[in-house]
The first five atom37 places (N, CA, C, CB, O) and aatype in JSON, in Angstrom:
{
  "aatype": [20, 20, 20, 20, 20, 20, 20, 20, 20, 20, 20, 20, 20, 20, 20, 20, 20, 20, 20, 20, 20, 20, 20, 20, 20, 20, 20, 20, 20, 20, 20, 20, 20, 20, 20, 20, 20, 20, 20, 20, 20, 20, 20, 20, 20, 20, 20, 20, 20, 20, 20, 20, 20, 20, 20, 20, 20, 20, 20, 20, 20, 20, 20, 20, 20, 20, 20, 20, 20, 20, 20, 20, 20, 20, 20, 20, 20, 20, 20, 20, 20, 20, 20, 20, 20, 20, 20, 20, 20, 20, 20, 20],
  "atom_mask": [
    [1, 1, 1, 1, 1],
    [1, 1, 1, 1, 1],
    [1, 1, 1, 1, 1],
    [1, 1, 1, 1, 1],
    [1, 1, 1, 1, 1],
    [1, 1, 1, 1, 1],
    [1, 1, 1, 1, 1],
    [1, 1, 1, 1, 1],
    [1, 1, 1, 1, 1],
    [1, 1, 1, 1, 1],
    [1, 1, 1, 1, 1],
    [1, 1, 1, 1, 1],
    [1, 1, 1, 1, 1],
    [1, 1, 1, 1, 1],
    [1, 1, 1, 1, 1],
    [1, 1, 1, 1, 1],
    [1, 1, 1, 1, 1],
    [1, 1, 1, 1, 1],
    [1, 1, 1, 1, 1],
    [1, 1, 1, 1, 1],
    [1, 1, 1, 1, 1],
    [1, 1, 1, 1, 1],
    [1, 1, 1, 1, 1],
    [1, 1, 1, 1, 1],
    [1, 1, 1, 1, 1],
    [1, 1, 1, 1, 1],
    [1, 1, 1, 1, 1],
    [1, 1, 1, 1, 1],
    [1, 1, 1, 1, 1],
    [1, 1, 1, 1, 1],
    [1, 1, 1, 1, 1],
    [1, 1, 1, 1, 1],
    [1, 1, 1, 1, 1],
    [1, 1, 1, 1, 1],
    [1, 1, 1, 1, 1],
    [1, 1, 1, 1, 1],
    [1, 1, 1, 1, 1],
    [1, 1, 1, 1, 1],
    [1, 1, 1, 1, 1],
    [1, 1, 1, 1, 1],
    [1, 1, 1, 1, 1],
    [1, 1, 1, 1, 1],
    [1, 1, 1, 1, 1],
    [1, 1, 1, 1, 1],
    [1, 1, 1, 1, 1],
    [1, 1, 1, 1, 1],
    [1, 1, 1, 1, 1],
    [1, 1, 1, 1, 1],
    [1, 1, 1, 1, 1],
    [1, 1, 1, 1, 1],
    [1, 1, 1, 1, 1],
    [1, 1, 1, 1, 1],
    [1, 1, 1, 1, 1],
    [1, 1, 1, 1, 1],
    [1, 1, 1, 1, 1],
    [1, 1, 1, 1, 1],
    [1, 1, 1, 1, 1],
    [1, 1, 1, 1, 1],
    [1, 1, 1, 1, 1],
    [1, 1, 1, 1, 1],
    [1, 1, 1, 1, 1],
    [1, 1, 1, 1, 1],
    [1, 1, 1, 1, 1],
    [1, 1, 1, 1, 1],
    [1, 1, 1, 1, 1],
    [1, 1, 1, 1, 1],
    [1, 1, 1, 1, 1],
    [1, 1, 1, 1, 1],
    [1, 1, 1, 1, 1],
    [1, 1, 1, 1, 1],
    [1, 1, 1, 1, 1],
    [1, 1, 1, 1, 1],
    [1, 1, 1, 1, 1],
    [1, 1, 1, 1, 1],
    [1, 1, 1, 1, 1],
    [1, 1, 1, 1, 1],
    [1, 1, 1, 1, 1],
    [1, 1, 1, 1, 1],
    [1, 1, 1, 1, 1],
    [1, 1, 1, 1, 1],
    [1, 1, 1, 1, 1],
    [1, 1, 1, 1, 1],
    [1, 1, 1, 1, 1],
    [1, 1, 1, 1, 1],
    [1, 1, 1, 1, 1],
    [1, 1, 1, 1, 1],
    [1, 1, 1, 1, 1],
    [1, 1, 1, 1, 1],
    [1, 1, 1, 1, 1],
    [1, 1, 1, 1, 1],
    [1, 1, 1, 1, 1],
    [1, 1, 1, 1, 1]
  ],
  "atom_positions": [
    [[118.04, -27.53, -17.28], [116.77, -27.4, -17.93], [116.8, -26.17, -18.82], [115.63, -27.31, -16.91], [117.31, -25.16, -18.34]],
    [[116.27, -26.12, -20.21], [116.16, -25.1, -20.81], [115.07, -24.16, -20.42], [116.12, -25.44, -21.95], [114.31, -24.18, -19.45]],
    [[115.18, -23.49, -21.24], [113.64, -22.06, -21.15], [112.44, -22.41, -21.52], [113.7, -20.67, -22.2], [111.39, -21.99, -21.05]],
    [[112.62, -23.32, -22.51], [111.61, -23.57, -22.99], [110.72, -25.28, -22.29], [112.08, -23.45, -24.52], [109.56, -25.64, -22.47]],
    [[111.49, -25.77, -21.74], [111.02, -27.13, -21.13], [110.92, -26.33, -19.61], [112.31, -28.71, -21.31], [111.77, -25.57, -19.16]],
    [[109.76, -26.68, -19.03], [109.05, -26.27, -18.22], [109.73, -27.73, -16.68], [107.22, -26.21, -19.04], [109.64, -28.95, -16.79]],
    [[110.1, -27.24, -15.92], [110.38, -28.34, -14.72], [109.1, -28.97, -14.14], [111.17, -27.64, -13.42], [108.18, -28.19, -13.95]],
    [[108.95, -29.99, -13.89], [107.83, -30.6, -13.56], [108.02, -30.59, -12.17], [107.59, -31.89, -14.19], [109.19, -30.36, -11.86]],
    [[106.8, -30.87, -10.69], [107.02, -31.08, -9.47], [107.92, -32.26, -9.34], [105.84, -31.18, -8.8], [108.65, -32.15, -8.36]],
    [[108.09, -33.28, -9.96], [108.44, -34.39, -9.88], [109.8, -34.4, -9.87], [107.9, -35.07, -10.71], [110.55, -34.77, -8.97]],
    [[110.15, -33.86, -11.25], [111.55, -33.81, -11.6], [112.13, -32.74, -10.56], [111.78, -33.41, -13.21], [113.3, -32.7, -10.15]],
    [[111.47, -32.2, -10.34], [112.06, -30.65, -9.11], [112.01, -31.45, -7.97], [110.83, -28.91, -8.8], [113.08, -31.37, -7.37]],
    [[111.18, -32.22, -7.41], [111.48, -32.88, -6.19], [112.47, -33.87, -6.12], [110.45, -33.4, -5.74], [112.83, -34.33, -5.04]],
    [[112.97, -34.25, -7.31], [113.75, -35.95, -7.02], [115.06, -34.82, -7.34], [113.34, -37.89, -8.49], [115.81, -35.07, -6.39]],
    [[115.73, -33.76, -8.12], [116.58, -33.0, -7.96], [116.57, -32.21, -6.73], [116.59, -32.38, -8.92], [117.53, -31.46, -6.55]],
    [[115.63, -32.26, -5.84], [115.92, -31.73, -4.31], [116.5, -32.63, -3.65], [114.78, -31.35, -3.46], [117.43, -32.41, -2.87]],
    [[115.95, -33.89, -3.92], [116.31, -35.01, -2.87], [118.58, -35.6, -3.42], [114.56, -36.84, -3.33], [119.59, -35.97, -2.81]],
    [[118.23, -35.35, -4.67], [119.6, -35.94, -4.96], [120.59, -34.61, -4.11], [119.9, -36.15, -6.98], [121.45, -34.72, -3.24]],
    [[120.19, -33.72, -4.62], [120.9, -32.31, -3.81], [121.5, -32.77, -2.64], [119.79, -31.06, -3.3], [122.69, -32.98, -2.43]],
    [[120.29, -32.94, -1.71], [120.18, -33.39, -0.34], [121.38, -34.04, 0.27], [119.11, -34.3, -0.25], [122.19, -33.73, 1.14]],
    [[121.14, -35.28, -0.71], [121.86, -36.49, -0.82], [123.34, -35.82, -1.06], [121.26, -37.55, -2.06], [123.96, -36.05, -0.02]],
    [[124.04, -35.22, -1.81], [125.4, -34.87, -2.18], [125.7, -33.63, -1.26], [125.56, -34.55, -3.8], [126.89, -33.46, -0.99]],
    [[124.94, -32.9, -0.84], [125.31, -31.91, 0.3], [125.88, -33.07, 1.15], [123.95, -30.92, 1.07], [127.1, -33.22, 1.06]],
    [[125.27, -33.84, 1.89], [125.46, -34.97, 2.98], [126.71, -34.98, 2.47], [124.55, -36.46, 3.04], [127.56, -34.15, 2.78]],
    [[126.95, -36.18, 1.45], [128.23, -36.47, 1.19], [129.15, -35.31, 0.72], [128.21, -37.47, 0.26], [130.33, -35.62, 0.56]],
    [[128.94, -34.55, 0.58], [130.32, -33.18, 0.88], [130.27, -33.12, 1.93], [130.31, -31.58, 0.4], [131.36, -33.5, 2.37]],
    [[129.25, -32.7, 3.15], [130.16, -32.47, 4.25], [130.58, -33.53, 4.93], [129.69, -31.68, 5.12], [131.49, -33.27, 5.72]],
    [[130.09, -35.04, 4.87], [130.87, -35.99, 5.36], [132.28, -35.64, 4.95], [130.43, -37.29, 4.93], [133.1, -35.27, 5.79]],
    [[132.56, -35.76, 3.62], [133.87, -36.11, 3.25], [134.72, -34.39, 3.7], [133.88, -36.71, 1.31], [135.9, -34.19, 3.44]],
    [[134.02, -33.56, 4.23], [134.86, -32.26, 4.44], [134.86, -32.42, 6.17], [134.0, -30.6, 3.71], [135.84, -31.94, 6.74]],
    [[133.95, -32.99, 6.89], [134.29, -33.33, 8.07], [135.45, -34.52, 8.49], [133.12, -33.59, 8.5], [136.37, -34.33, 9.29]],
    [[135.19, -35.74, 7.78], [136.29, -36.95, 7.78], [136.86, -36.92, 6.47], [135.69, -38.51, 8.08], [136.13, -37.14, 5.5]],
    [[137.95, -36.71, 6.34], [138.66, -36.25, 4.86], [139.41, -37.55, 4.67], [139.82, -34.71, 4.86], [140.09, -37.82, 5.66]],
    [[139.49, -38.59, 3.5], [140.1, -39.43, 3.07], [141.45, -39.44, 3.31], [139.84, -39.48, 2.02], [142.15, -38.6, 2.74]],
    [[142.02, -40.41, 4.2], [143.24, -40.11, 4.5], [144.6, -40.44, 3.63], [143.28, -40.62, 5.6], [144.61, -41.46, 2.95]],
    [[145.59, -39.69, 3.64], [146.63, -40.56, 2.73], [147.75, -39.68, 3.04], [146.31, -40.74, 0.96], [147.72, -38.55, 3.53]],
    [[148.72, -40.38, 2.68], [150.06, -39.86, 2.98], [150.87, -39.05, 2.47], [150.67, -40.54, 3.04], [151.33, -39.31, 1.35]],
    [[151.21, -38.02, 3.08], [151.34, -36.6, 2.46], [152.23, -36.85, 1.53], [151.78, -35.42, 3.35], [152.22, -36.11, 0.55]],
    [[153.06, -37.78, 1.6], [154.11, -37.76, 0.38], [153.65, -38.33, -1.08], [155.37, -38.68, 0.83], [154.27, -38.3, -2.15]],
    [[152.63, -38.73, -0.83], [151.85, -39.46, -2.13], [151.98, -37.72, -3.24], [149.55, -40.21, -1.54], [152.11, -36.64, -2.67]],
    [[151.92, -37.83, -4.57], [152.24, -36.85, -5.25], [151.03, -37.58, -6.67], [154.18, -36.64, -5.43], [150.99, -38.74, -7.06]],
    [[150.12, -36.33, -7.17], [149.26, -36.84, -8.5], [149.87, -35.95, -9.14], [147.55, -36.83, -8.65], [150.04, -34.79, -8.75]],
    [[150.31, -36.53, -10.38], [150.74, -35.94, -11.81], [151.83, -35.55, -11.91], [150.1, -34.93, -12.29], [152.11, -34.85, -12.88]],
    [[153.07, -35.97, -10.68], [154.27, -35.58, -10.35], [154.93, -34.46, -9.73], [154.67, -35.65, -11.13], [156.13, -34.18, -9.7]],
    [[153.34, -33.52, -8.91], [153.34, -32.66, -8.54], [152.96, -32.08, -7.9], [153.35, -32.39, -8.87], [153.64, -31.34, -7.19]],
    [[151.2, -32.18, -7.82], [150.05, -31.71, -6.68], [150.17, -32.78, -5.59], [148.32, -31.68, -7.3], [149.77, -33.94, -5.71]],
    [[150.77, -32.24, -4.5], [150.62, -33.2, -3.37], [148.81, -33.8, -2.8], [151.44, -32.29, -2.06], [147.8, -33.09, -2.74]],
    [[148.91, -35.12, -2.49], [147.52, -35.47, -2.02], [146.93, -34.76, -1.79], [147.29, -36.08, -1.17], [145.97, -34.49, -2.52]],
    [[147.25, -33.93, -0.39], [146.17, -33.09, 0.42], [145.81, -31.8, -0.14], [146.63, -32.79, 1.81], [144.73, -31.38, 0.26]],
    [[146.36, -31.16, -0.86], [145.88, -30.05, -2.06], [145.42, -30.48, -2.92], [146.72, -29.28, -2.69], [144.78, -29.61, -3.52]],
    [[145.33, -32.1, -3.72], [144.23, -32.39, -4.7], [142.91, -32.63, -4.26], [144.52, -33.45, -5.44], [141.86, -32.42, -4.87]],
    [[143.11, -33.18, -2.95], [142.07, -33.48, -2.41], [141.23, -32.21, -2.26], [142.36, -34.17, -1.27], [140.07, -32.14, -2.68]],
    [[141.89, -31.17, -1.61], [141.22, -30.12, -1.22], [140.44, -29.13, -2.79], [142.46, -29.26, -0.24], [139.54, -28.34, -3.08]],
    [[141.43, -29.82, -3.3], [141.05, -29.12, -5.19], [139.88, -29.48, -5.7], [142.08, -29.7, -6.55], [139.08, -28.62, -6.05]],
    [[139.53, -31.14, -5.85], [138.83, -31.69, -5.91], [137.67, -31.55, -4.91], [139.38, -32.52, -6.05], [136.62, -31.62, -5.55]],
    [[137.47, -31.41, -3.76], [136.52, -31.15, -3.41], [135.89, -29.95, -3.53], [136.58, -31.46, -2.58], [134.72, -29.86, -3.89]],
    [[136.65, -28.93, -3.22], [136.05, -27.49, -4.08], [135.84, -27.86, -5.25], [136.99, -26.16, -4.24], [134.63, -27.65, -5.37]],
    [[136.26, -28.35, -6.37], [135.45, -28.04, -7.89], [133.91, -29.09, -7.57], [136.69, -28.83, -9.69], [133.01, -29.14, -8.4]],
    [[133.87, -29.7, -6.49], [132.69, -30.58, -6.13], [131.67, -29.56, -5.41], [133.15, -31.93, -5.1], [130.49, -29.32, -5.63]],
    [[132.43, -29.13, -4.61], [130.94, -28.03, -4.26], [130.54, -27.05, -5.06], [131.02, -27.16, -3.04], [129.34, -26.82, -5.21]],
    [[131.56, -26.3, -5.72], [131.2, -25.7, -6.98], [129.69, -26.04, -7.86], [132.36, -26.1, -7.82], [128.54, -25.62, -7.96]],
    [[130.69, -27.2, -8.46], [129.31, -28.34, -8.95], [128.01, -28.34, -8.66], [129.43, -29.6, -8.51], [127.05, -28.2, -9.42]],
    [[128.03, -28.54, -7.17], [126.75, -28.8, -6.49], [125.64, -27.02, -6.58], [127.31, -29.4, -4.57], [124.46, -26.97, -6.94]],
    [[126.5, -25.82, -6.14], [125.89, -24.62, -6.17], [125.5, -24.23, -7.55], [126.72, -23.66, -5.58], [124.47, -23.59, -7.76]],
    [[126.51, -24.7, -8.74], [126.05, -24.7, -10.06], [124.15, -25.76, -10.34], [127.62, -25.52, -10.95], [123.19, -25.2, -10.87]],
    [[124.09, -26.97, -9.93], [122.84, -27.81, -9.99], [122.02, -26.79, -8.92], [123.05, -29.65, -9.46], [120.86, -26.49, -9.19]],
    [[122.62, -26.3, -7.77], [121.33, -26.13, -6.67], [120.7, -24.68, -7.56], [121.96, -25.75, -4.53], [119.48, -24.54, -7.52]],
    [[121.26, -23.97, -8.09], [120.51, -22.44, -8.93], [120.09, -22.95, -9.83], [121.35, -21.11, -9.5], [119.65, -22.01, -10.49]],
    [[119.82, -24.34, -10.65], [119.31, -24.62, -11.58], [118.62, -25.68, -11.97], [119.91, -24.45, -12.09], [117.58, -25.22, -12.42]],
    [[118.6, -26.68, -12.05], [117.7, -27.71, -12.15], [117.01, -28.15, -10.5], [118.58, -28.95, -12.92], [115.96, -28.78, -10.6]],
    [[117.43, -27.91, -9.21], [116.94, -28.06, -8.09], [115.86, -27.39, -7.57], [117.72, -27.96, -7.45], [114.89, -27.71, -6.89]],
    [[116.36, -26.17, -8.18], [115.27, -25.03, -7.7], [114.82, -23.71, -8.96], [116.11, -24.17, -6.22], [114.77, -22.5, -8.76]],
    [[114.56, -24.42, -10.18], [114.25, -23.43, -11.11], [113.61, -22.19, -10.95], [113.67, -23.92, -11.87], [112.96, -22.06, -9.91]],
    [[113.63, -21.09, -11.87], [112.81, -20.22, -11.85], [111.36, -20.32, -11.73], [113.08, -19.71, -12.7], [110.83, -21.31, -12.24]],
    [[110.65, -19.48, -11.16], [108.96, -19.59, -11.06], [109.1, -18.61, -12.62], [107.87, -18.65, -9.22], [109.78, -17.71, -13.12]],
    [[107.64, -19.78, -12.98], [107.3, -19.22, -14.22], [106.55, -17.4, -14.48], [106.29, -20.36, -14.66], [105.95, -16.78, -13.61]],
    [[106.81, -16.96, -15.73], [106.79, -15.65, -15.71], [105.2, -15.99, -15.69], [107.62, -14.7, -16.91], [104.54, -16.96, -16.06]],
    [[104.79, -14.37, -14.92], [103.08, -14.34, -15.17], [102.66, -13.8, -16.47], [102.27, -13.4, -14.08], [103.08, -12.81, -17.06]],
    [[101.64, -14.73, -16.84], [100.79, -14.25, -17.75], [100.52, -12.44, -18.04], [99.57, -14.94, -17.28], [100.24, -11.77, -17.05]],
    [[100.61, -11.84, -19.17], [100.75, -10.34, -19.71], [99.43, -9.83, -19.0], [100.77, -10.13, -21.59], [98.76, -10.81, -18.67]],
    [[99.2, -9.38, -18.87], [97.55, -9.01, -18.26], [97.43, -7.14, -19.27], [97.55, -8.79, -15.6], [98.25, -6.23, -19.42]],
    [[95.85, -7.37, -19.77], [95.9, -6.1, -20.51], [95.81, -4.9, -19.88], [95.01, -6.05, -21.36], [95.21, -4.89, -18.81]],
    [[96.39, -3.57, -20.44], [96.3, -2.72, -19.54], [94.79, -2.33, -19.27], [97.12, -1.67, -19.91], [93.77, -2.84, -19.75]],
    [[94.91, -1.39, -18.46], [93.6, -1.09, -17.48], [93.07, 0.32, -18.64], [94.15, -0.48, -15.31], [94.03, 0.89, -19.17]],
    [[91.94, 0.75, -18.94], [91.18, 2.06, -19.64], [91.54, 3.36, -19.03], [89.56, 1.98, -19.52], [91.88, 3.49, -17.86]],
    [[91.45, 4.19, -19.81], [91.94, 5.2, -18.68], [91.09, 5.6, -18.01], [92.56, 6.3, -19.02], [91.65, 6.19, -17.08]],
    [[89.28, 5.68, -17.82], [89.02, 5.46, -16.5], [88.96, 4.5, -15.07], [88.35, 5.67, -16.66], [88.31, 4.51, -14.03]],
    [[90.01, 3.71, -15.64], [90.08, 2.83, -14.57], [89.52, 1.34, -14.64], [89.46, 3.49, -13.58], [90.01, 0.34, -14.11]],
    [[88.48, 1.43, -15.37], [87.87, 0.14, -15.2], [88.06, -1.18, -16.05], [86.66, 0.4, -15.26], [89.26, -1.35, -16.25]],
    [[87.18, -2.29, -16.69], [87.98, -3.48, -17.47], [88.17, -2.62, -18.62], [87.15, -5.07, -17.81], [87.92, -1.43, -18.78]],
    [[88.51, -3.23, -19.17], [88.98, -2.82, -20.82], [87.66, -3.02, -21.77], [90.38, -4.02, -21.52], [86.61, -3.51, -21.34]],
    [[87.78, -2.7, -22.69], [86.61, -2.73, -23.79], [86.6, -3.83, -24.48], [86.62, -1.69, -24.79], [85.76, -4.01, -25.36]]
  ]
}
């Protein structure tokens, strides 16, 4: 979301719920890890179980990148309020 487009409750709630939703599925897949056979090799080099493990870190990454930002935006700045007179009271 930019600075200038304001997050709506709506859109902030259905980006909580997807959150939700992909936390789940990271730690499923970090509790039961896709199995395969260590000799399997991607790109002629990274063995399975280090891409896997690669790939899932740049996935949680991902996820902490969305959760500081479109999940849970900034609260909007407050309104300037004028200063106070110097005896104290409203302004003129």
């Amino acid at each position: 979301m930019s600075a200038s487009t304001p997050a709506t409750p709506r859109s902030t709630a259905a980006a909580q719920r997807g959150l939700s939703i992909a936390l789940l599925g990271m730690l499923a897949l970090h509790v039961w890890p896709i199995a395969g056979d260590p000799a399997w090799v991607l790109w002629g080099w990274v063995p399975w179980d280090l891409a896997y493990a690669l790939l899932w870190m740049l996935g949680a990454a991902a996820l902490v990148l969305f959760m500081t930002g479109p999940a849970w935006p900034d609260e909007p700045t407050p309104e300037p309020q004028p200063p106070l007179s110097p005896e104290g009271g409203e302004p003129s």
